[in-house]
C-alpha positions as CSV (number, residue, x, y, z in Angstrom):
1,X,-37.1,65.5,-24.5
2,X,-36.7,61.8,-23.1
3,X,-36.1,58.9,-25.2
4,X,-35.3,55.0,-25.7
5,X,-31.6,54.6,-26.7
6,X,-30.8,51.0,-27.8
7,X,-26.8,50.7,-28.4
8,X,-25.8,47.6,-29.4
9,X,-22.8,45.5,-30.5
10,X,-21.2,41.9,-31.1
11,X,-19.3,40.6,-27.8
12,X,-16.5,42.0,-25.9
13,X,-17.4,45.9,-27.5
14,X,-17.9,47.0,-23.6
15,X,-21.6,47.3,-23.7
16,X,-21.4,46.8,-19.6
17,X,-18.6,49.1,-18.9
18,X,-20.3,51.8,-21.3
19,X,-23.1,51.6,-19.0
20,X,-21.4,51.4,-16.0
21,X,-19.3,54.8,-16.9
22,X,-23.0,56.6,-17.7
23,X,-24.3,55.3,-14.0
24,X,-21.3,56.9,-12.5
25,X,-21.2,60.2,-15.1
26,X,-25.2,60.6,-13.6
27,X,-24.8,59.9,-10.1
28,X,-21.2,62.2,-9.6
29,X,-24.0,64.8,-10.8
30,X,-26.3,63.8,-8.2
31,X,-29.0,62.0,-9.9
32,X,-30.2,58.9,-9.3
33,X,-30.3,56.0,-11.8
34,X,-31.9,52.5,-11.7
35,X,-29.6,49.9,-13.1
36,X,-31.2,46.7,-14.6
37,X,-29.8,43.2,-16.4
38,X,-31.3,39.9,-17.1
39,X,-32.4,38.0,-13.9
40,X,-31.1,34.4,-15.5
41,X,-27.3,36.4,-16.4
42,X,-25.5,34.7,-13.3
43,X,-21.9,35.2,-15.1
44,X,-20.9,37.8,-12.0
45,X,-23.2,36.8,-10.3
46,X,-27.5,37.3,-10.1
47,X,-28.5,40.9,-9.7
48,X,-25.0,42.1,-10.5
49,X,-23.6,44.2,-13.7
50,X,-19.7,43.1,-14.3
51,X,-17.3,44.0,-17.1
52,X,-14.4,42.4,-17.9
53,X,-12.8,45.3,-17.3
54,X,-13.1,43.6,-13.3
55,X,-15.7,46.7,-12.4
56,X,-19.0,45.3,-11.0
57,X,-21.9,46.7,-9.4
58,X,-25.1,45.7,-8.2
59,X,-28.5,45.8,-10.3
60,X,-32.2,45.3,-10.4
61,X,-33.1,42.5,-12.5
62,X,-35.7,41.7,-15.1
63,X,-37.2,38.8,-16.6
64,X,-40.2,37.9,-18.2
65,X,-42.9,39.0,-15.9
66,X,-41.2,42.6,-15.1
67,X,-43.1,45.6,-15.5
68,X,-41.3,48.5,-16.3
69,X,-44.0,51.7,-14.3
70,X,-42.0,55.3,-14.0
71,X,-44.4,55.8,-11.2
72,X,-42.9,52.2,-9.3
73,X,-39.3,53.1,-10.4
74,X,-39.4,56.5,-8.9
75,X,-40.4,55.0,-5.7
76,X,-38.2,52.2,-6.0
77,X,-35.3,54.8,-6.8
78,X,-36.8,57.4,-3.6
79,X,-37.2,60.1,-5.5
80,X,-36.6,61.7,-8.7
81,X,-35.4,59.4,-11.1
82,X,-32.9,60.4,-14.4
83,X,-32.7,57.5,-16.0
84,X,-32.9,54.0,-16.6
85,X,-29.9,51.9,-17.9
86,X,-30.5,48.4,-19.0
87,X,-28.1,45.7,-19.9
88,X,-28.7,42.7,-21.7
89,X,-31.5,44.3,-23.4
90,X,-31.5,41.4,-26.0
91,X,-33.3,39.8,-23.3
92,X,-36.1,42.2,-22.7
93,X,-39.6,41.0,-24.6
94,X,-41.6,43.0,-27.3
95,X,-44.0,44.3,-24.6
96,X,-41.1,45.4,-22.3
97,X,-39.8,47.3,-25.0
98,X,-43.2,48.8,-25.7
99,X,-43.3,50.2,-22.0
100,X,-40.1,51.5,-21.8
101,X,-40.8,53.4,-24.5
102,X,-43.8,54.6,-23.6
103,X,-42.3,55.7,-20.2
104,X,-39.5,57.9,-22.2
105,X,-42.2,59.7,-23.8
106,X,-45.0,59.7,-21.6
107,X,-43.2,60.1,-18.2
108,X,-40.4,61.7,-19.4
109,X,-37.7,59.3,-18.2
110,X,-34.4,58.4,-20.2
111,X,-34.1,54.8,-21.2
112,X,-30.5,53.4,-22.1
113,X,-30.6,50.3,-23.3
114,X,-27.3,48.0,-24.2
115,X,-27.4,44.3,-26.0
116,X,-26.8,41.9,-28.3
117,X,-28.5,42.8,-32.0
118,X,-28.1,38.9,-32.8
119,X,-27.9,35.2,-31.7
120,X,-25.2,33.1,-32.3
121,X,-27.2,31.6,-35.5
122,X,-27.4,34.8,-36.7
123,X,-31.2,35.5,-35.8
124,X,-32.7,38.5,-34.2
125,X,-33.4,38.3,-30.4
126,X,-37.1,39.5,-29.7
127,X,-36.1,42.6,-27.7
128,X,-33.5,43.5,-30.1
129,X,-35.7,43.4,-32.7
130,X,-38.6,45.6,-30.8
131,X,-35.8,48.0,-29.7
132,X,-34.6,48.5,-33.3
133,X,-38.2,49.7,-34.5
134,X,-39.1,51.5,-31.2
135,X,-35.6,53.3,-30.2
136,X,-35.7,57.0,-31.1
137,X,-32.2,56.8,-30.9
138,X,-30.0,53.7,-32.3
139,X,-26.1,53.4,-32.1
140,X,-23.6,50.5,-33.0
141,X,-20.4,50.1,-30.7
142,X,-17.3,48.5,-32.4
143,X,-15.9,45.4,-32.1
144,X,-13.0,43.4,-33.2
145,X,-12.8,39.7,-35.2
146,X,-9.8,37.5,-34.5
147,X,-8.8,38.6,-38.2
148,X,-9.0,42.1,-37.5
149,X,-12.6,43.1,-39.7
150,X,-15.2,44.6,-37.5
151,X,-17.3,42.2,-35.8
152,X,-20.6,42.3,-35.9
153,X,-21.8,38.6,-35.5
154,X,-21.4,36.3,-32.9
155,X,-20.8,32.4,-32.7
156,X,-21.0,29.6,-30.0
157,X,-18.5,27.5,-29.5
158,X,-18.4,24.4,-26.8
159,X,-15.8,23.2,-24.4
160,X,-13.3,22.2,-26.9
161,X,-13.6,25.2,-29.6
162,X,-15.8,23.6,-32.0
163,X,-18.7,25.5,-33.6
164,X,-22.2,24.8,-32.4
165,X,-24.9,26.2,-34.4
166,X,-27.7,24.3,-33.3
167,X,-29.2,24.6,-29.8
168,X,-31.7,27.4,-27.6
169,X,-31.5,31.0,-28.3
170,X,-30.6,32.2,-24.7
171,X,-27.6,30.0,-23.1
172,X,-25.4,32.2,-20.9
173,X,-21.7,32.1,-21.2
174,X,-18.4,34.3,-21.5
175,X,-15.8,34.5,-23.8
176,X,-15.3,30.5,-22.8
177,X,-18.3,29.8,-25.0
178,X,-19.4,32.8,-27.5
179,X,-16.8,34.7,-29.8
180,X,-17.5,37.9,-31.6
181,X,-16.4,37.5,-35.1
182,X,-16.8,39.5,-39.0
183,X,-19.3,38.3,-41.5
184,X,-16.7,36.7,-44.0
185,X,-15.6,34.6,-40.5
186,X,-19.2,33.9,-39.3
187,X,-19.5,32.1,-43.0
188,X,-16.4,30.9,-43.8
189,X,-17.2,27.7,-41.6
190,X,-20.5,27.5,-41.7
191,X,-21.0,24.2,-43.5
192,X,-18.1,22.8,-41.2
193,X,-19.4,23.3,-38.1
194,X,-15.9,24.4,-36.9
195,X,-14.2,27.6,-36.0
196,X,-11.6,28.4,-38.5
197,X,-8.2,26.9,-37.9
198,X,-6.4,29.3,-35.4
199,X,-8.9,31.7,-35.4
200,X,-9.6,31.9,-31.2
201,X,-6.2,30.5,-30.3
């Protein structure tokens, strides 16, 4: 039976190499996979899955208007299609989430999906949210805080290391600008506005 699995961490857990490693385990197998990530994610570059392990590889891309139609991504894919594998799945919108579930179910394709559970603030993203009450199938990856504690949270920090807490929901950036950090870290400063003393250096 095909279903919708959302796995999802803080930064830096290797939610892109993950799904990298699961393109390559299908297609070594033969069977073709449609890879997919956030149009506006430009960090590799647009259209284009990257760890920071250095591995990279080309993607379809989604945003706000996409459609997800098992009977367009077969023909998109030429043929028979295994499964889906999206990255950045924080970014995807209720109704996205709706359909890919739908397709799992109804046309019997896998969905993989990898992403952020929560914003920098500490908030739900919409698609994570929709993925956590729709995935048949939900799993955490591990991270690391600066102080050793699982992470699980995430901040934003700007150009000189200082804590930002106010600001949009979706503003792209690397480790240069978002830190995966423990829940005693993502509240130890929250008042301050700063990252804890020698935290990140």
């Amino acid at each position: 039976m095909s279903k919708l699995y959302f796995r999802y961490a803080a930064m830096n857990a290797g939610k892109s190499t993950a799904l990298l490693q699961v393109a390559h385990n299908y297609e070594e197998r033969g069977m073709r996979v449609l890879l997919f990530t956030a149009a506006h994610d430009d960090r590799v570059a647009s259209g284009r899955i990257g760890s920071r392990l250095g591995l990279t590889r080309e993607a379809a891309t989604f945003g706000a208007d996409t459609g997800f139609d098992a009977r367009h991504l077969r023909e998109v894919a030429g043929g028979a299609l295994a499964c889906v594998l999206i990255d950045e799945a924080q970014f995807l919108s209720a109704g996205q989430v709706r359909q890919l579930h739908r397709m799992a179910h109804v046309d019997h394709v896998p969905v993989i999906c990898w992403g952020l559970r929560s914003d920098f603030r500490g908030e739900a993203f919409p698609g994570s949210a929709a993925l956590l009450t729709l995935a048949d199938e939900v799993e955490e990856m591990k991270s690391i805080c600066a102080c050793a504690r699982k992470a699980t949270m995430n901040i934003r920090t700007d150009h000189h290391g200082r804590r930002v807490q106010q600001g949009e929901q979706v503003e792209i950036g690397g480790n240069e600008r978002y830190r995966a950090v423990c829940p005693s870290c993502f509240y130890a400063d929250e008042t301050l506005g700063d990252v804890a003393p020698g935290l990140f250096s």
